[in-house]
N, C-alpha and C positions, 0 to 999 in steps of 0.2 A: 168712305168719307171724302168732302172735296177738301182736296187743300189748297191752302193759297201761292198765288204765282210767285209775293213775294215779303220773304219774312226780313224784315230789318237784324244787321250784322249788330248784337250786343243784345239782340232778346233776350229774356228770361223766360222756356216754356217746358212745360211739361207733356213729354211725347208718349205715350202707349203704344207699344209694337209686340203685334202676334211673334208666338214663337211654336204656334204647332198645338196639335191635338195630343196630350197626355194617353202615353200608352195602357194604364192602369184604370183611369175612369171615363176616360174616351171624351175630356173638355179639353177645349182651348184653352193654352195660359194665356197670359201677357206678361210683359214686364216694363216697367216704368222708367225714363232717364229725367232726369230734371237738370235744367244745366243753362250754357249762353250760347245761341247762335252763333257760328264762325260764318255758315255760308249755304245757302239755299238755292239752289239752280234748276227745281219744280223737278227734280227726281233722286237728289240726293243733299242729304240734310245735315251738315257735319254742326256737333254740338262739343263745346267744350262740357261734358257731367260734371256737376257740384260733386265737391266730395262729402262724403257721409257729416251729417252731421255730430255725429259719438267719435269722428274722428279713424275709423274702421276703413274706411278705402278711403284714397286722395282721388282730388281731379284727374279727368281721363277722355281722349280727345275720341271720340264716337260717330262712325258714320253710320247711318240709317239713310237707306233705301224707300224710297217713298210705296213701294210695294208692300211691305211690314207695316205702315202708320196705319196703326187705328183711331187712334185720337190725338189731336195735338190742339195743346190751349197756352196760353200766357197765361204766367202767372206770377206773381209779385216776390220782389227781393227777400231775403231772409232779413228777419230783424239784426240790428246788433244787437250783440250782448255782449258788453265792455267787464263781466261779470266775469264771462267764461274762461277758463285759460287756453 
């Protein structure tokens, strides 16, 4: 994947990073962080993660190596829900 030179500080995007070939079925995983850009310097991509939204893991400050991105896209804020507790 290309990525770009430069990601604005307060994005909101969603990154896919290889994590290896599964010893049992012989496939690549991935796994997904979704989160706000801190800081992009075109090889390492530090994100603050949303935290879960069932409330199950808090925020969590995540550096990614531009060698692991398979995908990264923007993607739009979470709704409110004044609803929620």
């Amino acid at each position: 994947m290309t990525l770009p030179r430069q990601i604005p500080a307060g994005a909101r995007v969603v990154v896919r990073v290889t994590e290896g070939v599964d010893q049992t079925d012989g496939r690549m995983k991935f796994r997904d962080y979704v989160g706000h850009v801190i800081s992009w310097n075109g090889y390492t991509l530090e994100l603050l993660r949303d935290a879960a939204a069932n409330g199950s893991r808090p925020q969590q400050n995540v550096t990614i190596h531009q060698e692991q991105i398979a995908t990264l896209k923007p993607v739009p804020e979470r709704p409110d829900n004044p609803g929620r507790p």
